[in-house]
C-alpha positions in Angstrom: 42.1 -18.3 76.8 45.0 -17.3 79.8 47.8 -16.1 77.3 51.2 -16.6 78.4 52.8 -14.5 76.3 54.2 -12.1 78.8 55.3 -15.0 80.6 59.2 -14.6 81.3 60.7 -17.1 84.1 63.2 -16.0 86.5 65.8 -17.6 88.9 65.6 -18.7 91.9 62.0 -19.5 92.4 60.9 -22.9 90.8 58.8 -22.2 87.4 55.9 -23.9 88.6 55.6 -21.1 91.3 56.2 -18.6 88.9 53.3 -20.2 86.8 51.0 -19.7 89.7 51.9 -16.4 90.3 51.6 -15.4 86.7 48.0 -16.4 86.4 47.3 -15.3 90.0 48.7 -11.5 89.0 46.6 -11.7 85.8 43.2 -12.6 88.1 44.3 -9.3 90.0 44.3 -7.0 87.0 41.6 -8.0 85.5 43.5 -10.0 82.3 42.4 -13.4 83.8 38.6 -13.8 84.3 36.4 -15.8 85.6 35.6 -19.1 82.8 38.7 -18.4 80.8 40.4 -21.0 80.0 43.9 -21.9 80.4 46.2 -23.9 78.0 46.7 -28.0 77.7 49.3 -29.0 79.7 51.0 -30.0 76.9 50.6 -27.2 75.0 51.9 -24.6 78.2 54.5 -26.9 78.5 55.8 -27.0 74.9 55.4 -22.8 75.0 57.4 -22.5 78.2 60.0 -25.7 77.5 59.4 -27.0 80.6 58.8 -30.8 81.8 55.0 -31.1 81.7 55.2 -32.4 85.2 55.8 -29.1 86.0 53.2 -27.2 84.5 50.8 -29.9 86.2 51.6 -28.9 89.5 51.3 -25.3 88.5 47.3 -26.3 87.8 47.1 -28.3 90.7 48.0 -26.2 92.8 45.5 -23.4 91.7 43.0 -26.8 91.8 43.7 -26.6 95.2 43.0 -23.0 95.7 39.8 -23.0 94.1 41.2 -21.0 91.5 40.8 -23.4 88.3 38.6 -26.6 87.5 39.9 -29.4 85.6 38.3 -32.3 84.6 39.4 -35.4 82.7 39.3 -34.8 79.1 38.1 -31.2 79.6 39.6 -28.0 79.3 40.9 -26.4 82.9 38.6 -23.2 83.6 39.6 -20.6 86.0 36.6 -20.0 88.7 36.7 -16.5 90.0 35.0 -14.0 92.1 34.9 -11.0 94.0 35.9 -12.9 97.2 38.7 -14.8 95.6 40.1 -11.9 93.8 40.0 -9.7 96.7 42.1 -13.0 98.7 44.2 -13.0 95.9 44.9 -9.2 95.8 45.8 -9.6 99.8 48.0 -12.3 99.5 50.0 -11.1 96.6 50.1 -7.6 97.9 51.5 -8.7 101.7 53.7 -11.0 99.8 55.3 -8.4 97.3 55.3 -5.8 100.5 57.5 -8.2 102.6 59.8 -9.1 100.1 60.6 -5.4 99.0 60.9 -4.4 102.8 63.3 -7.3 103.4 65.3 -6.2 100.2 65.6 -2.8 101.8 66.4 -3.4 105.2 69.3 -6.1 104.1 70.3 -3.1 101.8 70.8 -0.9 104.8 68.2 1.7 103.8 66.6 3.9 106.4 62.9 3.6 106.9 62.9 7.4 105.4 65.2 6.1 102.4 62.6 3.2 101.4 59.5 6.1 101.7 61.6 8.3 99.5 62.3 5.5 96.9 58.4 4.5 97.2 57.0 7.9 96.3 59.8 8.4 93.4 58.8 5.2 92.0 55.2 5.2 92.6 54.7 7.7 89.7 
């Protein structure tokens, strides 16, 4: 089962994003794997306090990925591989990269500043 106990939603990006992301980072590292399973709905819903609308189209947009299964009555799966993981891994990594260079750069910081701060905080 996909725990969401680390789970911890922040502002300024809608939950159900944050939902994708969370399960997408957990495929990455290896605490999501292929067949798990992922909560109800209901039950996600209930543990986050969200609208349940919004935890739908958290799993429907991984549905659409490829990412989870769902059927009617049935529990949602996730369906992972290498190939999917390795997408995953790409698109999270450019993502993240982006976002941290455009945080820098609308800091001011030099292009030596940010390599500095990456190799201080890398260890």
């Amino acid at each position: 089962m996909v725990s969401f106990e680390g789970f911890s939603a922040e502002g300024g990006v809608p939950i159900y994003l944050q939902i994708v992301m969370y399960v997408k980072r957990g495929a990455v590292s290896g605490a999501v794997a292929d067949g798990d399973e992922l909560p109800s709905r209901r039950v996600l819903s209930a543990l986050l306090g969200v609208n349940p609308n919004t935890v739908q189209k958290a799993y429907r947009m991984l549905e659409d990925e490829g990412l989870v299964q769902s059927r009617s009555g049935a529990k949602s799966c996730m369906v992972l591989d290498a190939e999917k993981i390795s997408r995953i891994r790409s698109e999270l990594t450019e993502h993240d990269a982006r976002a941290a260079v455009t945080a820098m750069k609308q800091m001011g910081l030099t292009r030596e500043e940010a390599k500095r701060l990456i190799d201080e905080y890398w260890g």
